[in-house]
RODO-860389 format. One record per residue (C-alpha): x negated, y, z; residue number from 1. Coordinates in steps of 0.25 Angstrom, whole numbers, plus 2048, in hexadecimal, padded with zeros to 3 digits. Each point is the difference from the previous one (the first is absolute). Last residue first. Layout:
N
pt xx:X, yy:Y, zz:Z, num:NUM
...
REM end
This chain:
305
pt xx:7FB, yy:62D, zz:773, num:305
pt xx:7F1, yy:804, zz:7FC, num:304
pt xx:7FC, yy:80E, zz:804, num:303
pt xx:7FC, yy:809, zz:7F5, num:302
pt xx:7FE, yy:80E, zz:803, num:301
pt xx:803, yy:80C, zz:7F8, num:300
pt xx:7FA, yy:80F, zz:801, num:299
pt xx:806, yy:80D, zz:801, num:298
pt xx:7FD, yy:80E, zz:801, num:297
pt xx:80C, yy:80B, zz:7FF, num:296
pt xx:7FE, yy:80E, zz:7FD, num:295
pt xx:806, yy:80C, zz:808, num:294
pt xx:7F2, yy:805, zz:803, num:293
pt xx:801, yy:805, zz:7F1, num:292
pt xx:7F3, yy:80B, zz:7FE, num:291
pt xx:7FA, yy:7FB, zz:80D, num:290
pt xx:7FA, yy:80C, zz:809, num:289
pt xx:80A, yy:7FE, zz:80A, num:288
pt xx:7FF, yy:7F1, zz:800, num:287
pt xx:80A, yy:7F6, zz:804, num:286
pt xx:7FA, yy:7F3, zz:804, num:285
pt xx:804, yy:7F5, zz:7F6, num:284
pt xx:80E, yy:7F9, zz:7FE, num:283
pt xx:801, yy:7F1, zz:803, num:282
pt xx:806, yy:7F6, zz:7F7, num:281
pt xx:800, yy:7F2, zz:804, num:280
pt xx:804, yy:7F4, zz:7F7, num:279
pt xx:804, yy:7F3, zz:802, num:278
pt xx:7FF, yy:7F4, zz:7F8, num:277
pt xx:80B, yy:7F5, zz:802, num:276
pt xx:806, yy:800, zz:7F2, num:275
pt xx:80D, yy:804, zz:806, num:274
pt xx:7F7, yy:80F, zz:804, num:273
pt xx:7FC, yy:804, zz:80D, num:272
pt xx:800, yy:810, zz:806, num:271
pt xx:7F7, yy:805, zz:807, num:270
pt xx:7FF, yy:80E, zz:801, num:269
pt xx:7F6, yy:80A, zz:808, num:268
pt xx:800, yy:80E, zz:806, num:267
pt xx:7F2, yy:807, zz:803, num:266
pt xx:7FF, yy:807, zz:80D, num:265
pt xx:7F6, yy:80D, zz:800, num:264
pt xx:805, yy:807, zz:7F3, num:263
pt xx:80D, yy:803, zz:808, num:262
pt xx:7F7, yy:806, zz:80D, num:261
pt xx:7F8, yy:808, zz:7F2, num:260
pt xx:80C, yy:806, zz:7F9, num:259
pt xx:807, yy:804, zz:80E, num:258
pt xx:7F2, yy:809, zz:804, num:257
pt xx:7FF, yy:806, zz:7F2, num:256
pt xx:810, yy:804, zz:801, num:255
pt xx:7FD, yy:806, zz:80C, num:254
pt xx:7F4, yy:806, zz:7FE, num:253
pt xx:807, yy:807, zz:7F4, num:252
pt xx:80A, yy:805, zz:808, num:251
pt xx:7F8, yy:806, zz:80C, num:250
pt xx:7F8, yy:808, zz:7F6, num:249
pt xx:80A, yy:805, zz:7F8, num:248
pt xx:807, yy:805, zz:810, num:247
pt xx:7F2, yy:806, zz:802, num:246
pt xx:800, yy:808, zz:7F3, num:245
pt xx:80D, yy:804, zz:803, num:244
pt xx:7FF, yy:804, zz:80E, num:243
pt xx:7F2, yy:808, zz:7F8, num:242
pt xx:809, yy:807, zz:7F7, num:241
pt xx:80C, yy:803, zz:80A, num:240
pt xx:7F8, yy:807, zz:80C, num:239
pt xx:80A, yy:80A, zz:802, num:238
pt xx:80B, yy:7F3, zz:7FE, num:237
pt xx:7F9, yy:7FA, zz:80F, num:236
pt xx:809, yy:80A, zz:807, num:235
pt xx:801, yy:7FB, zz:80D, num:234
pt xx:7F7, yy:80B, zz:807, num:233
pt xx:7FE, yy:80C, zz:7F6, num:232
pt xx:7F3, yy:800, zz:7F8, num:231
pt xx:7F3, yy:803, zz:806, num:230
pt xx:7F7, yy:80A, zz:7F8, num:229
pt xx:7F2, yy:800, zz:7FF, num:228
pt xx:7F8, yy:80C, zz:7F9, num:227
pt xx:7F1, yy:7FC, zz:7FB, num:226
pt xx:7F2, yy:808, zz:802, num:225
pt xx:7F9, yy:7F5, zz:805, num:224
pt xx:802, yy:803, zz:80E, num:223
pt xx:810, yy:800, zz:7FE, num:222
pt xx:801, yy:7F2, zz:7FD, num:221
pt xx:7F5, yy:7FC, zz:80C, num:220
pt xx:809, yy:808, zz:808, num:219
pt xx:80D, yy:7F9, zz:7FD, num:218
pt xx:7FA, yy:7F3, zz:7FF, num:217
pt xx:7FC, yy:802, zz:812, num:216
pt xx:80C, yy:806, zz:802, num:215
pt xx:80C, yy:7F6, zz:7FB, num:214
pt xx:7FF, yy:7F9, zz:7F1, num:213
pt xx:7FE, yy:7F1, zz:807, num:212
pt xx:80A, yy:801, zz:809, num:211
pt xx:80B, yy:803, zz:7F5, num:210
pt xx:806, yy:80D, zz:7FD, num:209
pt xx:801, yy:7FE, zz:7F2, num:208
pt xx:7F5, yy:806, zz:7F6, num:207
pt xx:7FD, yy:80B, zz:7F7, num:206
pt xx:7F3, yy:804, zz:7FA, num:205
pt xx:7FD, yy:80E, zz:7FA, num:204
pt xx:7F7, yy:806, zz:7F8, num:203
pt xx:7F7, yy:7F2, zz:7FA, num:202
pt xx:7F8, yy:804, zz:7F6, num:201
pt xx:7FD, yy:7F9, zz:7F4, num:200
pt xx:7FA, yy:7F1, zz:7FB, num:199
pt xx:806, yy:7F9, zz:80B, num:198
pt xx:7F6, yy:7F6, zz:805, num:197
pt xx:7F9, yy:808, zz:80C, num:196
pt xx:80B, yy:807, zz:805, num:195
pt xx:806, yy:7F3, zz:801, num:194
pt xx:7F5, yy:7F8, zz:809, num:193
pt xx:7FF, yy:80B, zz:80A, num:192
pt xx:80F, yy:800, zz:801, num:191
pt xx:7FD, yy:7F1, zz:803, num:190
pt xx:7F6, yy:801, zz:809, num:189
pt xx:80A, yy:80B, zz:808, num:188
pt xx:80B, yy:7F7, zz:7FF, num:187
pt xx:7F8, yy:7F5, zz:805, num:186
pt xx:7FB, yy:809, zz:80E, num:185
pt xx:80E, yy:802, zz:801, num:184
pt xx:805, yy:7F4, zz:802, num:183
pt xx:806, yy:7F4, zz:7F8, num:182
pt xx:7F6, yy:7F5, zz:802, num:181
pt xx:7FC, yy:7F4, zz:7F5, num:180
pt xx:7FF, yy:80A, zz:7F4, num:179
pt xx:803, yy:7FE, zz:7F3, num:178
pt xx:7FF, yy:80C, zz:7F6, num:177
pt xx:807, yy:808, zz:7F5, num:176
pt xx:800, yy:80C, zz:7F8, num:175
pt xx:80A, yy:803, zz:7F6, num:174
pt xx:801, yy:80A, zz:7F2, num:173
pt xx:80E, yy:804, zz:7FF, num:172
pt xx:7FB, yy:80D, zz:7F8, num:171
pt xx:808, yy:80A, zz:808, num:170
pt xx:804, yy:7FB, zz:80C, num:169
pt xx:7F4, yy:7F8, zz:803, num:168
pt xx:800, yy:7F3, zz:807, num:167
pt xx:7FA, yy:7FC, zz:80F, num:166
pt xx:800, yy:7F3, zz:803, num:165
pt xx:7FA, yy:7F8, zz:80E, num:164
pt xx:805, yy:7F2, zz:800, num:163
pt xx:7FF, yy:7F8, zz:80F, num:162
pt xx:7FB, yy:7F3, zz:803, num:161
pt xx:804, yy:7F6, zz:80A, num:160
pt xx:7F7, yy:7F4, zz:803, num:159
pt xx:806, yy:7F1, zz:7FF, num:158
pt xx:7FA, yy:7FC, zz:7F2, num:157
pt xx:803, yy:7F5, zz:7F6, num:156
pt xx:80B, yy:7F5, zz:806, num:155
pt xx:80A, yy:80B, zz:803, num:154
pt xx:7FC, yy:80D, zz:7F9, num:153
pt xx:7FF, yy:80B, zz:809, num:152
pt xx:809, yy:80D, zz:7FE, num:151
pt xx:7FC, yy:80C, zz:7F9, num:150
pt xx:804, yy:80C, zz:806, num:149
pt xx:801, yy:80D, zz:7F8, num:148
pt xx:7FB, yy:80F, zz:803, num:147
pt xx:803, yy:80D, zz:7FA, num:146
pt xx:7FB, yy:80A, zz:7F7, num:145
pt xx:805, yy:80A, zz:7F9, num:144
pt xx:7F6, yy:80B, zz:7F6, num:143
pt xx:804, yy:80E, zz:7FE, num:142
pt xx:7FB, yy:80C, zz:7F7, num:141
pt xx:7F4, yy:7F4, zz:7FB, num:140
pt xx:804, yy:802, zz:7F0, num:139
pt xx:80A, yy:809, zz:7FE, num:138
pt xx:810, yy:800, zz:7FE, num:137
pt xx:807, yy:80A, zz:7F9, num:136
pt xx:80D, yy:804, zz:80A, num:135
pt xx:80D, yy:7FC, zz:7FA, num:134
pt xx:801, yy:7F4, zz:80A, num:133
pt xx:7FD, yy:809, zz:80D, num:132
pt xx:80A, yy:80B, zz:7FA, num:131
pt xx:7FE, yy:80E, zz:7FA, num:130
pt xx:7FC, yy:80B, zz:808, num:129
pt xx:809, yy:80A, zz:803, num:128
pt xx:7FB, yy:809, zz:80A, num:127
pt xx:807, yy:802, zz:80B, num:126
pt xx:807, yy:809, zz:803, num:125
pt xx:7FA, yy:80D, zz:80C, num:124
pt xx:807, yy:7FF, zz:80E, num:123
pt xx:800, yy:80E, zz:804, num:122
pt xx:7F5, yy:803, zz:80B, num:121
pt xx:806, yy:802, zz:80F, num:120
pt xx:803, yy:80D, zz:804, num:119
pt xx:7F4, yy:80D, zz:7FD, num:118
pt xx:7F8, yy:807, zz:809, num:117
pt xx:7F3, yy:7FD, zz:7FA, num:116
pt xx:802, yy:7F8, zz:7F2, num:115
pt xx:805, yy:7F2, zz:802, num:114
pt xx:7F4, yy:7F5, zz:7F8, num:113
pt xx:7FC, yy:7FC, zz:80C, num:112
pt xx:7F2, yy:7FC, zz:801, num:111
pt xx:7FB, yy:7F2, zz:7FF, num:110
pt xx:7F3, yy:802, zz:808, num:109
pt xx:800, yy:7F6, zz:809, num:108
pt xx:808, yy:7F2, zz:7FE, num:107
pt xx:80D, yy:7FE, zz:807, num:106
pt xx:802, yy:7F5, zz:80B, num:105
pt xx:7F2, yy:800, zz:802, num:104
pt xx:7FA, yy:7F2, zz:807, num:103
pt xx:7F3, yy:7FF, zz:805, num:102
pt xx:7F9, yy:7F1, zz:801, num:101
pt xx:7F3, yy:80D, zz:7FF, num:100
pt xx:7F9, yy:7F4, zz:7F4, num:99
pt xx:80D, yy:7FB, zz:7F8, num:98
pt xx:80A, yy:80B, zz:805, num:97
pt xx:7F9, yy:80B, zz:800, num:96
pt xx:7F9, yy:7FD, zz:7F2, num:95
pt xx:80D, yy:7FF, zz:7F9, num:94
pt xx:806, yy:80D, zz:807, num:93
pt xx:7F5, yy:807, zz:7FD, num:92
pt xx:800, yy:7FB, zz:7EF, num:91
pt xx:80F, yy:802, zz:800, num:90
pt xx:7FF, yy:80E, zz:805, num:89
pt xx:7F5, yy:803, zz:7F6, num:88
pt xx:7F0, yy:7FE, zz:803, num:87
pt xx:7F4, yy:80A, zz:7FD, num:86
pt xx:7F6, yy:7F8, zz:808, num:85
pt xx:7FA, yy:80C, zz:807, num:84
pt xx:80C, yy:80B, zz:803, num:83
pt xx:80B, yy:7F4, zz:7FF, num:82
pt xx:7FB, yy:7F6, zz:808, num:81
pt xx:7FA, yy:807, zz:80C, num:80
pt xx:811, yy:809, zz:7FF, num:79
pt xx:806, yy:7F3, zz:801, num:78
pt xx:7F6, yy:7FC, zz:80C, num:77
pt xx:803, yy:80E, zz:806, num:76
pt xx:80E, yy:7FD, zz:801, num:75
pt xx:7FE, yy:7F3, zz:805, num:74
pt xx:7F8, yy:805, zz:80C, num:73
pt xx:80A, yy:80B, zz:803, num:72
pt xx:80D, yy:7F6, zz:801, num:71
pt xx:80A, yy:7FF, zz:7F5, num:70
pt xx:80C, yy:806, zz:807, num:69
pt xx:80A, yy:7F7, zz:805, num:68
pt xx:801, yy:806, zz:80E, num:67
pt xx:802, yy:80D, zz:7FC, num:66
pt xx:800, yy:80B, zz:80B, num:65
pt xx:803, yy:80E, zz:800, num:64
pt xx:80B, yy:7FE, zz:7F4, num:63
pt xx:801, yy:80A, zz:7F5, num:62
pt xx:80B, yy:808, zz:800, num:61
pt xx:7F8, yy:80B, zz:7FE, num:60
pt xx:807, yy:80E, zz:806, num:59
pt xx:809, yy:808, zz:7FB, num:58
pt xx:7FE, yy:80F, zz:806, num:57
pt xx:808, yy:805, zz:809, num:56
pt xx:7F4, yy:801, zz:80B, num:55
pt xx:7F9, yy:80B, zz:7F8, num:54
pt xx:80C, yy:808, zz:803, num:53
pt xx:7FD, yy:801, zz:810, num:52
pt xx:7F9, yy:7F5, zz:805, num:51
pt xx:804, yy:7FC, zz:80A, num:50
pt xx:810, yy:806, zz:801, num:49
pt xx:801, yy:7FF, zz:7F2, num:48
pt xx:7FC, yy:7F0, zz:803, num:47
pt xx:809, yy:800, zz:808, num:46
pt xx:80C, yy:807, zz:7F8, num:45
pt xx:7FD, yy:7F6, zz:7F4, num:44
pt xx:804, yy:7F3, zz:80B, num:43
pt xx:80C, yy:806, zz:805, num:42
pt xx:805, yy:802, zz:7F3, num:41
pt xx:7FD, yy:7F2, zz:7F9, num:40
pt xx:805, yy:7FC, zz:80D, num:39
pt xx:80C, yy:807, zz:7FE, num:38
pt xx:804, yy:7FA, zz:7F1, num:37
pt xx:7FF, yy:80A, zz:7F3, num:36
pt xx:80B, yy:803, zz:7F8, num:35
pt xx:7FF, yy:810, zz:802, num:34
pt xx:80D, yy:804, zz:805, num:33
pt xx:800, yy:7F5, zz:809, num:32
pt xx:7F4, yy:800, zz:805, num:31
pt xx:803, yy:80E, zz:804, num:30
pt xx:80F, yy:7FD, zz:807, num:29
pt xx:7F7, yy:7F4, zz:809, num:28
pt xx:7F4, yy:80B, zz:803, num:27
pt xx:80A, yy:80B, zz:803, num:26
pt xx:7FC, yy:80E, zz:803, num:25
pt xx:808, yy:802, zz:7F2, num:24
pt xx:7F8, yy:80D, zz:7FA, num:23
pt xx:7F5, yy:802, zz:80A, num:22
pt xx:7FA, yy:7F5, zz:803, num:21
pt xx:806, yy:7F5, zz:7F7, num:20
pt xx:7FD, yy:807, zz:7F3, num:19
pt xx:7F3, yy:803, zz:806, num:18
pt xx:7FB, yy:7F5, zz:801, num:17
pt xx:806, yy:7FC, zz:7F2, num:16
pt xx:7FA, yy:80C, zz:7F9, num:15
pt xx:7F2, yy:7FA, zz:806, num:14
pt xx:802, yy:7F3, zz:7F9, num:13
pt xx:803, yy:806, zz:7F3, num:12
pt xx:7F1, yy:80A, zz:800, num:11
pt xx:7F8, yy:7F4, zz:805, num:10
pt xx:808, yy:7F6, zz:7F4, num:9
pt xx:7FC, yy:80A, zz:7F6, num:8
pt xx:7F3, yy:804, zz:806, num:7
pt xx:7FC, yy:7F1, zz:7FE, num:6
pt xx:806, yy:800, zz:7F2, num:5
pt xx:7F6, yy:80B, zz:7FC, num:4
pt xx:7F3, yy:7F9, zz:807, num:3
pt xx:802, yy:7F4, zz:7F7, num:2
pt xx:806, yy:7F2, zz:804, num:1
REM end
């Protein structure tokens, strides 16, 4: 508020001390007259009392004492950051949080975009940008991964192991890796192992809200340079393309897994002809890799009546 509206609101409040004084000697007819309440009253005719016109004066709301207000020492940590690393709000409140275990409910210096003096700031449209599906794609803007259980084989191997993949968005190019632990020391290996094979960079990576995708990844994502987003809980369709890729996957083991425990247990036929000689045909192993695993071997064998 400027020096003018001050003496405005000095000038009003001393008309209604004396309003009261000397035209109705009424404090209740006064407030009345004016719309004002009688403590309101009471209280500007102390302060005139103290402090003469200087005491009608609007003070600072402002509270004496802010019990959530960031503390001294964290101030001049922001302010350590900013004036010799050069850092934005997000980068102080990132570093506070990881090496000070800080947390800042709104990051520093983000100033407020209301004019001095002024209301709350008009809500401006939004632009209009064109939809997620319309948008052209690039190579590395977002890659998903996720991670895929693969049971034991009975009879083969009893030890669990788990399928790290990551696919692009763009080019659909995928990454994959077997590893016997799902933690976050292998999903660090093997973001490791994906920036390595993929032939661009990587700008963003987004991932379920898994255990092994928690604090310790999310760090090492954004120490190389890369942003790491979590999609919403119980939501797997944000994650469609490499859910898809896992699902093929599931599939075709499947169908891989049932080929070969069929393959495992020939069938046999005896039959005997009114001759007396009796035949036995038996089908062979089916093989995968056979370009007619439905064919039928057969031989004869001669037994005397």
């Amino acid at each position: 508020m400027d020096e003018r509206e001050q003496l405005r609101k000095i000038r009003h409040r001393l008309a209604v001390l004396r309003h009261a004084e000397e035209v109705t000697g009424s404090v209740a007819a006064t407030c009345c007259y004016c719309g004002i309440s009688r403590p309101t009253f009471y209280k500007w005719r102390n302060r005139y009392e103290e402090l003469g016109p200087k005491g009608l004066r609007d003070r600072s709301s402002r509270l004496h004492h802010s019990p959530r207000a960031t503390k001294s020492d964290v101030v001049a940590k922001m302010v350590y950051l900013r004036q010799h690393y050069h850092f934005g709000p997000l980068e102080i409140a990132m570093y506070l949080k990881r090496y000070c275990d800080i947390e800042i409910s709104n990051p520093p210096g983000v100033e407020d975009p209301r004019p001095p003096g002024h209301g709350p700031a008009s809500r401006q449209p939004a632009p209009q940008t064109a939809p997620e599906a319309l948008r052209e794609a690039q190579t590395g803007h977002q890659v998903q991964g996720d991670v895929k259980f693969i049971a034991s084989i009975a009879g083969v191997t009893a030890q669990k192991h788990y399928q790290f993949t990551a696919i692009d968005d763009c080019t659909r190019i995928r990454v994959l890796r077997v590893y016997p632990k799902c933690n976050q020391k292998t999903a660090v290996q093997f973001l490791d192992y994906v920036l390595e094979r993929l032939p661009f960079r990587v700008e963003s990576v987004q991932t379920d809200n898994g255990a092994e995708f928690q604090s310790g990844f999310c760090w090492h994502v954004l120490d190389r340079g890369i942003c790491h987003a979590y999609i919403k809980p119980a939501t797997p369709r944000l994650n469609g393309k490499v859910e898809r890729s896992h699902r093929i996957d599931s599939e075709e083991s499947s169908a891989v897994c049932s080929t070969v425990s069929s393959s495992t247990t020939p069938s046999c036929l005896t039959t005997t002809s009114s001759n007396g000689r009796t035949t036995t045909t038996s089908t062979a192993p089916r093989c995968p890799g056979r370009p007619n695993p439905g064919k039928l071997y057969w031989w004869s064998r001669h037994r005397s009546s």
